[in-house]
ZAGULUM-314955 format. One record per atom (N, C-alpha, C): residue number from 0; atom name; x, y, z. Coordinates in Angstrom, 2 decimals, decimal comma. Layout:
<lodos>
LODO     k    a         x         y         z
LODO   NUM   CA         X         Y         Z
...
</lodos>
This chain:
<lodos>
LODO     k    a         x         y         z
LODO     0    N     15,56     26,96     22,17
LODO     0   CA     16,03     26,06     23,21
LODO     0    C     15,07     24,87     23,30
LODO     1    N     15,97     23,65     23,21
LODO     1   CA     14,60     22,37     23,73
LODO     1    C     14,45     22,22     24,88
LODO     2    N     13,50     21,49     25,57
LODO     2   CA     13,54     21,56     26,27
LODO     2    C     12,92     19,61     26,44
LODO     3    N     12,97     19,18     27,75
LODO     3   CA     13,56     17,53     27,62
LODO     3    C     12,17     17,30     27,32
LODO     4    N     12,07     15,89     26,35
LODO     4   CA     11,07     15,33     25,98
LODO     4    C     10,57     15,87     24,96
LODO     5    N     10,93     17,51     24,55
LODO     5   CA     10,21     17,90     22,92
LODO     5    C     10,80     17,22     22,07
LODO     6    N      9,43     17,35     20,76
LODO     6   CA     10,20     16,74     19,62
LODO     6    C     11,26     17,47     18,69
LODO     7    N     11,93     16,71     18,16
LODO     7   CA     12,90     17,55     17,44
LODO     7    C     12,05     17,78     15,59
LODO     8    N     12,40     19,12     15,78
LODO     8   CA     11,81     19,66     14,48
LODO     8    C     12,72     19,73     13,44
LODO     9    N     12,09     19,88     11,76
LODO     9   CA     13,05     19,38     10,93
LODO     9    C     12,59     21,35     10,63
LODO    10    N     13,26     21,02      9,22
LODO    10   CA     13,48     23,09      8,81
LODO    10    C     12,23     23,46      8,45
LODO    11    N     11,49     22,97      7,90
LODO    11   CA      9,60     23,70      7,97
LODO    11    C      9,12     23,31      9,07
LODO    12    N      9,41     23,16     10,23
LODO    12   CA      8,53     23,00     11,36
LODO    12    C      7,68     22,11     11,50
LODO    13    N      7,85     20,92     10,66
LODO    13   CA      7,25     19,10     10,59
LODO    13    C      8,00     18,53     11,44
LODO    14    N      7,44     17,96     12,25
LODO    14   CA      8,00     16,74     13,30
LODO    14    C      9,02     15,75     12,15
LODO    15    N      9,98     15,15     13,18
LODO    15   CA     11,05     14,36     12,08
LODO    15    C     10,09     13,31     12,07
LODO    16    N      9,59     12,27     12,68
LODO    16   CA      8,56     11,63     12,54
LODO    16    C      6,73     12,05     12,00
LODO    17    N      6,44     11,88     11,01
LODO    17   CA      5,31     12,25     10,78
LODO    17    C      4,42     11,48     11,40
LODO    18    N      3,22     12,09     12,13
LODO    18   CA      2,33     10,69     12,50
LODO    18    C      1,55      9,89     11,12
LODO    19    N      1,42     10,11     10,19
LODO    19   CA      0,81      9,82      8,99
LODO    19    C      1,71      9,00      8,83
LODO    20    N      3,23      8,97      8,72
LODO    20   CA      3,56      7,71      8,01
LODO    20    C      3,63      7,13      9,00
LODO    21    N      3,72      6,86     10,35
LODO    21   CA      3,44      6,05     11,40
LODO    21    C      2,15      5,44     11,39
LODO    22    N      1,45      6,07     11,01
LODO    22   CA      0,40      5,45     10,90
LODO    22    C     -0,16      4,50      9,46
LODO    23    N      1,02      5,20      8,48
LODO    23   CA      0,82      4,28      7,62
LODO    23    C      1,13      3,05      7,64
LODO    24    N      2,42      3,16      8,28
LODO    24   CA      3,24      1,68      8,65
LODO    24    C      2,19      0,61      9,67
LODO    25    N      1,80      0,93     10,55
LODO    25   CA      0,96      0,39     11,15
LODO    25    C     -0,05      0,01     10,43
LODO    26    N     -0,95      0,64     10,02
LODO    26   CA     -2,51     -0,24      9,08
LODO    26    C     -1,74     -1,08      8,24
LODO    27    N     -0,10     -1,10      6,99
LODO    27   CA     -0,10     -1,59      6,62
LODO    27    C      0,06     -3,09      7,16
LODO    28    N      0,90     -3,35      8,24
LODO    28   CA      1,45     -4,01      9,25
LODO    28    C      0,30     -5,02      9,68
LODO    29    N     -0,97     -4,52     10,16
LODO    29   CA     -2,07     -4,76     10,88
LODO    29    C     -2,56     -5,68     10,33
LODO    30    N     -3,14     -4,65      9,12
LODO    30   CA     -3,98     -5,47      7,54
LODO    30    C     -3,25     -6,88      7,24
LODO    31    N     -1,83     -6,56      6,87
LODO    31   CA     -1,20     -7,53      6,06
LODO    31    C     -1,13     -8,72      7,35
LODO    32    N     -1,38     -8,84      8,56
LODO    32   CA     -1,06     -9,85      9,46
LODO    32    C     -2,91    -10,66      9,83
LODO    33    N     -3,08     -9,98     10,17
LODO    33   CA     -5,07    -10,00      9,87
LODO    33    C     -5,59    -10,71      8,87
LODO    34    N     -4,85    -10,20      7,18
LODO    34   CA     -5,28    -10,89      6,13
LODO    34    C     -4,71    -12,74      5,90
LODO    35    N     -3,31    -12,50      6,71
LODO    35   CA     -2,59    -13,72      6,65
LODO    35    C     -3,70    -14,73      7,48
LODO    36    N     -4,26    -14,05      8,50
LODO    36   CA     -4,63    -15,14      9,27
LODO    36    C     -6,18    -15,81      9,05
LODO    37    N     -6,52    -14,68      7,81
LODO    37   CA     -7,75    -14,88      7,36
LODO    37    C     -8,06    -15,91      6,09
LODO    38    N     -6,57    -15,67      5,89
LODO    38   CA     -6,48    -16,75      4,56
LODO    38    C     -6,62    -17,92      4,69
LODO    39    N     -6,79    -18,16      5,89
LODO    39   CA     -6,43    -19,57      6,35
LODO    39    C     -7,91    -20,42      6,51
LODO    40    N     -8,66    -19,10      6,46
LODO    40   CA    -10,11    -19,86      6,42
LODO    40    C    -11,01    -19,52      5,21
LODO    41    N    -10,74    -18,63      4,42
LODO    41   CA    -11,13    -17,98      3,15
LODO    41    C    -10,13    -18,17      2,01
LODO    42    N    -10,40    -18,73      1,20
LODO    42   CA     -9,56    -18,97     -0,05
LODO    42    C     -9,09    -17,54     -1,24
LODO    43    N    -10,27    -17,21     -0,95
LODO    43   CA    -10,22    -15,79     -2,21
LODO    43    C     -9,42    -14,83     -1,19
LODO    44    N     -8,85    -14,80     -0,05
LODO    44   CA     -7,88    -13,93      0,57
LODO    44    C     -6,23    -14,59      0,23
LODO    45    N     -6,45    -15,88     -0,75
LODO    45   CA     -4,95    -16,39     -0,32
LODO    45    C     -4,00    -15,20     -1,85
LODO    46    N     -3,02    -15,42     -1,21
LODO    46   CA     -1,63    -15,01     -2,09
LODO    46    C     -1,80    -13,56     -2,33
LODO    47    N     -2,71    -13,03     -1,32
LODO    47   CA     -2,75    -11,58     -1,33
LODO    47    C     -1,40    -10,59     -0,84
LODO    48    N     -0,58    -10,15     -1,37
LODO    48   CA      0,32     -9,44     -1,00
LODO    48    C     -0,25     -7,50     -0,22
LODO    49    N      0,11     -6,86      0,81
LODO    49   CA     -0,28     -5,78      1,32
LODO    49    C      0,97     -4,89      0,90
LODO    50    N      0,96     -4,26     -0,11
LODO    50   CA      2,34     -3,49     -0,33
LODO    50    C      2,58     -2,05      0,22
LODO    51    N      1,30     -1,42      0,34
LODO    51   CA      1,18     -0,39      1,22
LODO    51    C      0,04      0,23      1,64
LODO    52    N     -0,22      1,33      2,19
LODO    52   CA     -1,07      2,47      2,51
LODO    52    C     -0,98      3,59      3,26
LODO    53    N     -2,23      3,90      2,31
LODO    53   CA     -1,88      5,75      2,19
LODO    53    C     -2,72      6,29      2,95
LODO    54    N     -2,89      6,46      4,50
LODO    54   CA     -3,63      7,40      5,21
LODO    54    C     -4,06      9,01      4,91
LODO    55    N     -5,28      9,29      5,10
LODO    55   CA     -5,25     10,82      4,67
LODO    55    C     -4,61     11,73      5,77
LODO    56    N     -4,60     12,90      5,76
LODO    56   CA     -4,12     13,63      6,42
LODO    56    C     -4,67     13,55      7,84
LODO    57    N     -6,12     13,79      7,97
LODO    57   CA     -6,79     13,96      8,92
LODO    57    C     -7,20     12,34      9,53
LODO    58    N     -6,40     11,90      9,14
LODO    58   CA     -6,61      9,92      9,19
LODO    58    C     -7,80      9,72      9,55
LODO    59    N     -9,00     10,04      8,79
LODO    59   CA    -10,25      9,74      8,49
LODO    59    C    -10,27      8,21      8,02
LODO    60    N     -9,31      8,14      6,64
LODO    60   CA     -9,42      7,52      5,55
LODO    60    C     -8,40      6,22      5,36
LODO    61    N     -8,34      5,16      4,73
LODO    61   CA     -7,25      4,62      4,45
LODO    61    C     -7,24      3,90      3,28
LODO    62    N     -6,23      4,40      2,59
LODO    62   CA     -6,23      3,21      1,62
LODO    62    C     -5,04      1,77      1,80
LODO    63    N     -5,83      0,71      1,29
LODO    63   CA     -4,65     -0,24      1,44
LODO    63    C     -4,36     -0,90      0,33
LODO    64    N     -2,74     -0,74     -0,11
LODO    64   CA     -2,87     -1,19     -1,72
LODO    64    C     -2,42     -2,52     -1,82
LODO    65    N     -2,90     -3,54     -2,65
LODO    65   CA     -2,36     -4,67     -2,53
LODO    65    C     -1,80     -4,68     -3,97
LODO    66    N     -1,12     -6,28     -3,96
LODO    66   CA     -0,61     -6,16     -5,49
LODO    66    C     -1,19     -6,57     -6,53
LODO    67    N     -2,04     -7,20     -6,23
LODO    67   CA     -3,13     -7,35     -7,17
LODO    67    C     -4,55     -7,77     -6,48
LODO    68    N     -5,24     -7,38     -6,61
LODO    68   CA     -7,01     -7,17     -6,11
LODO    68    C     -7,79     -8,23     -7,20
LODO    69    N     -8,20     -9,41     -7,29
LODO    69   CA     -8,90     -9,97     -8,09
LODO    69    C    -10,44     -9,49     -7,37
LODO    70    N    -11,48     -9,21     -8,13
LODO    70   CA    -12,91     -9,03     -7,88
LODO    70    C    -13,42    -10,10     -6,12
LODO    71    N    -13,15    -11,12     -6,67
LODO    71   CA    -13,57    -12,15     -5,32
LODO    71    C    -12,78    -11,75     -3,92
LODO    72    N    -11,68    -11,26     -4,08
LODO    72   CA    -10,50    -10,93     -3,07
LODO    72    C    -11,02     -9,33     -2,51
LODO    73    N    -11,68     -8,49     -3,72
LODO    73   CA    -12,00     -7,12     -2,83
LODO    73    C    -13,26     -7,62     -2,25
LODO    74    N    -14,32     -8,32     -2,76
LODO    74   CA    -15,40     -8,51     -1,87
LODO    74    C    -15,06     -9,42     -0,70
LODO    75    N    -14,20    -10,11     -0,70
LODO    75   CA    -13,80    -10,55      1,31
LODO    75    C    -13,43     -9,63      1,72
LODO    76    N    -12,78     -8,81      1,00
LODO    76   CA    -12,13     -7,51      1,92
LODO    76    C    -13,52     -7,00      2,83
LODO    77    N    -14,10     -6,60      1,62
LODO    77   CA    -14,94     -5,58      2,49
LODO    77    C    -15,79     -6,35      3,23
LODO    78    N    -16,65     -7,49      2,90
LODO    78   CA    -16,79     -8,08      3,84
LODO    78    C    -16,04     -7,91      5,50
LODO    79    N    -14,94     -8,40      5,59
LODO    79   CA    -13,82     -8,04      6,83
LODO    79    C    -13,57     -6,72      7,03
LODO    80    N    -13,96     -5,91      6,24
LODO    80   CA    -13,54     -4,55      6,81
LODO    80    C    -13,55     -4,09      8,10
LODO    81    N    -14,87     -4,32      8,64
LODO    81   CA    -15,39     -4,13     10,08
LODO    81    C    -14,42     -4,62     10,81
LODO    82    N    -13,92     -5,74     10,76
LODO    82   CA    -12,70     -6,24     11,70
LODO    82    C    -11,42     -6,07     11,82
LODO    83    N    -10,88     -5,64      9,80
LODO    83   CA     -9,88     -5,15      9,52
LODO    83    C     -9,46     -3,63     10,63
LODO    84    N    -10,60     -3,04     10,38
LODO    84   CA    -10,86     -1,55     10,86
LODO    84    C    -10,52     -1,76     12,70
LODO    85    N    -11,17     -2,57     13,72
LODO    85   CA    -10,79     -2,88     15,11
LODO    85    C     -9,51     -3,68     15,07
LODO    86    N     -8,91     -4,21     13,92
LODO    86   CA     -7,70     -4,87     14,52
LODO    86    C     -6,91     -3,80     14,55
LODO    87    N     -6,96     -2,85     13,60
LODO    87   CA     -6,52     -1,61     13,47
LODO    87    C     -6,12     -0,87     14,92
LODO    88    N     -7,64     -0,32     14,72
LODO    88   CA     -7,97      0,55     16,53
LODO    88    C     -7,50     -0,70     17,48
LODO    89    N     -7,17     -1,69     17,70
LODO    89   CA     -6,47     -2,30     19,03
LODO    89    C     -5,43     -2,25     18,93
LODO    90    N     -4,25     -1,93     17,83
LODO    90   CA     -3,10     -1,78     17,77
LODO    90    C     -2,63     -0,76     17,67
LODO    91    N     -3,46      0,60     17,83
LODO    91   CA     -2,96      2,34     17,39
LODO    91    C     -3,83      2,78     19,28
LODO    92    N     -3,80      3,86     19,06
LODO    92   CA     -4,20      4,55     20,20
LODO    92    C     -4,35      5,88     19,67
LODO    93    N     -5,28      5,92     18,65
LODO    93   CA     -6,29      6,81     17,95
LODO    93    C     -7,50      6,79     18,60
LODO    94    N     -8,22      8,37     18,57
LODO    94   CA     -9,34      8,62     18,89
LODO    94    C    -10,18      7,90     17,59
LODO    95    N    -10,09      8,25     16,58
LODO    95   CA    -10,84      7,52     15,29
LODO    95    C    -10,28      6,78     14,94
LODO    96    N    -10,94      5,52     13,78
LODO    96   CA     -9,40      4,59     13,44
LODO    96    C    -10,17      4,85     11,83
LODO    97    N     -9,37      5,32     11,17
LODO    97   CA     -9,09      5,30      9,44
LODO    97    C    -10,21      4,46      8,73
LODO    98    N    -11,00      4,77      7,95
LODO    98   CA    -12,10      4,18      7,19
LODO    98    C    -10,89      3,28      6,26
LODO    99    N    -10,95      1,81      6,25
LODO    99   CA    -10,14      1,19      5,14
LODO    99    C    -10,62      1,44      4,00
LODO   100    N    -10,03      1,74      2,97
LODO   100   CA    -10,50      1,64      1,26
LODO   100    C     -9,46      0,29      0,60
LODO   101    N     -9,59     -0,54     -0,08
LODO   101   CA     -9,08     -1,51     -0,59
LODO   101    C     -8,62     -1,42     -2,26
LODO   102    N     -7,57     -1,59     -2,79
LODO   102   CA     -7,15     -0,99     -4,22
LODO   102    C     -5,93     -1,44     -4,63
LODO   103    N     -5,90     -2,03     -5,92
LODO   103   CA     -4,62     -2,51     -6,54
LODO   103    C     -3,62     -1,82     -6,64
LODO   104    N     -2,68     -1,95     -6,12
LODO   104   CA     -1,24     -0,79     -6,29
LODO   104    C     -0,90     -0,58     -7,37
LODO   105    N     -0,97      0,91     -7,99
LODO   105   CA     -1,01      1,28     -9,02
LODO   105    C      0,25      0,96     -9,87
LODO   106    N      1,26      1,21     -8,86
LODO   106   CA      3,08      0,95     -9,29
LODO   106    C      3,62     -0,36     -9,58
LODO   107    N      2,64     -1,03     -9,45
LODO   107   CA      2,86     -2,37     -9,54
LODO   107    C      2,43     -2,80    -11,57
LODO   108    N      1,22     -2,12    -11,57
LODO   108   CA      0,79     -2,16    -12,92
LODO   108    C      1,66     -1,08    -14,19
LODO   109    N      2,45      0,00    -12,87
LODO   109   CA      3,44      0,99    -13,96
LODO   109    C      4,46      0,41    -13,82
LODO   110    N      5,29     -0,64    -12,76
LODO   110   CA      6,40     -1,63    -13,43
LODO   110    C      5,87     -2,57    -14,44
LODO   111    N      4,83     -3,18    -14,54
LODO   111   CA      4,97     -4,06    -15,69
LODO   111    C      4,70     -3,42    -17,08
LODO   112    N      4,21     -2,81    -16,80
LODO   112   CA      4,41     -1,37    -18,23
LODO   112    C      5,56     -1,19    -18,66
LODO   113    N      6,63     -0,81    -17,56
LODO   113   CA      8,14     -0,34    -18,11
LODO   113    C      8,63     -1,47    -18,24
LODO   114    N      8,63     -2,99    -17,92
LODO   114   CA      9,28     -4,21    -18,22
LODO   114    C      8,90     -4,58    -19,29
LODO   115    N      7,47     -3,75    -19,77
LODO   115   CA      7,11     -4,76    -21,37
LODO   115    C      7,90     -4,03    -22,30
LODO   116    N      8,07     -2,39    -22,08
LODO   116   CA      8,81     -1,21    -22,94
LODO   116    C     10,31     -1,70    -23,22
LODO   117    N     10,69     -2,47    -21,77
LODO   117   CA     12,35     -2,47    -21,94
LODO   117    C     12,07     -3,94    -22,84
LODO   118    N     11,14     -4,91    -22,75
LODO   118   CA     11,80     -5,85    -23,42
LODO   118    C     11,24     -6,05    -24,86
LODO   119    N     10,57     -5,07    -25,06
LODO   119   CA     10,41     -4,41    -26,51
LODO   119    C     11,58     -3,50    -27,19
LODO   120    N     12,00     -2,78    -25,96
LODO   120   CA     13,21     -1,99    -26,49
LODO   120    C     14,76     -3,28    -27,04
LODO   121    N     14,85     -3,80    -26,13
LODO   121   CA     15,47     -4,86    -25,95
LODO   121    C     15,32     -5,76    -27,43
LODO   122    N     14,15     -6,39    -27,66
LODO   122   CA     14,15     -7,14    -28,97
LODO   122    C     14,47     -6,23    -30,25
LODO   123    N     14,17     -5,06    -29,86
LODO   123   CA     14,72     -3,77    -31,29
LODO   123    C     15,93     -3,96    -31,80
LODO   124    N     16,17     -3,80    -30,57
LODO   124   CA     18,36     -3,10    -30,25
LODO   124    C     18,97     -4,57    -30,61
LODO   125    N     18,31     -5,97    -30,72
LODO   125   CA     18,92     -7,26    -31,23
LODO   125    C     18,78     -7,45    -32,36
LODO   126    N     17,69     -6,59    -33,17
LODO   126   CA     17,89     -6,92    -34,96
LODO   126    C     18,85     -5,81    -35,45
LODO   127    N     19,22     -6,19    -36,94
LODO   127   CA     19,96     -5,56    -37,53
LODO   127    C     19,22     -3,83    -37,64
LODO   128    N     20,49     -3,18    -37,83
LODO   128   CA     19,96     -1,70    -37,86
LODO   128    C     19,15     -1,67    -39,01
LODO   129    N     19,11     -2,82    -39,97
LODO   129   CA     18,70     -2,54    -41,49
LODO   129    C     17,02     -2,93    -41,34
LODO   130    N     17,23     -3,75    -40,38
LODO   130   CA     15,59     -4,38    -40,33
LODO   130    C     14,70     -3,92    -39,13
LODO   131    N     15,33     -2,84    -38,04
LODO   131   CA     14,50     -1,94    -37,25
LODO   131    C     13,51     -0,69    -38,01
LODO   132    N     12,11     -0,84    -37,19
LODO   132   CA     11,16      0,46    -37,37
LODO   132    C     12,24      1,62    -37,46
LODO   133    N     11,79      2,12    -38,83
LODO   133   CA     12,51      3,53    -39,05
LODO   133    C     11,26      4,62    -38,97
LODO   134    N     11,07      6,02    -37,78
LODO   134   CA      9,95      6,51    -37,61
LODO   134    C      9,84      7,60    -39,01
</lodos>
């Protein structure tokens, strides 16, 4: 029986809302609005895209993945971390707020992997069958 105001549970007994991805959505949200406004006075923060992050369980931790991390762009990060980290905690209502970690999104580097495969596959499948790699 529910009773008013419980949460509704899914079939393993996980909240339908996880707080982890709530909380992921948020740091990503935070970061990516924080960084916008930082760009504006730091150059090595510009054209930084925030594509996601991955809180740990015990939201100790955070990672935030961007789409590409040039060397000069992770050292402003961390530089800003300290602030990244309170813009954070002023927008959550966490006892701790998530250690940021900063890191190139990995999926980003395994799509351009599969776009170089297809357009390798692609230039194959346009020569003659006589003049394709035979293994």
């Amino acid at each position: 029986m529910r009773h008013a105001g419980s949460r509704r549970l899914e079939p393993k007994g996980q909240p339908a809302y996880p707080r982890v991805a709530r909380v992921n959505a948020v740091v990503r949200e935070v970061v990516a609005q924080y960084i916008e406004r930082l760009s504006d006075t730091d150059d090595r923060l510009g054209f930084l895209t925030v594509t996601g992050a991955e809180v740990t369980g015990d939201l100790s931790h955070a990672t935030v993945y961007m789409s590409s991390l040039p060397l000069s762009a992770k050292e402003a990060l961390e530089e800003q971390r300290k602030q990244l980290q309170a813009a954070v905690a002023r927008e959550t209502r966490m006892k701790r707020t998530p250690q940021l970690r900063f890191e190139a999104d990995p999926a980003i580097e395994a799509g351009w992997r599969v776009e170089a495969i297809l357009r390798h596959l692609g230039r194959t499948m346009e020569q003659a069958p006589w003049e394709r790699d035979n293994p």
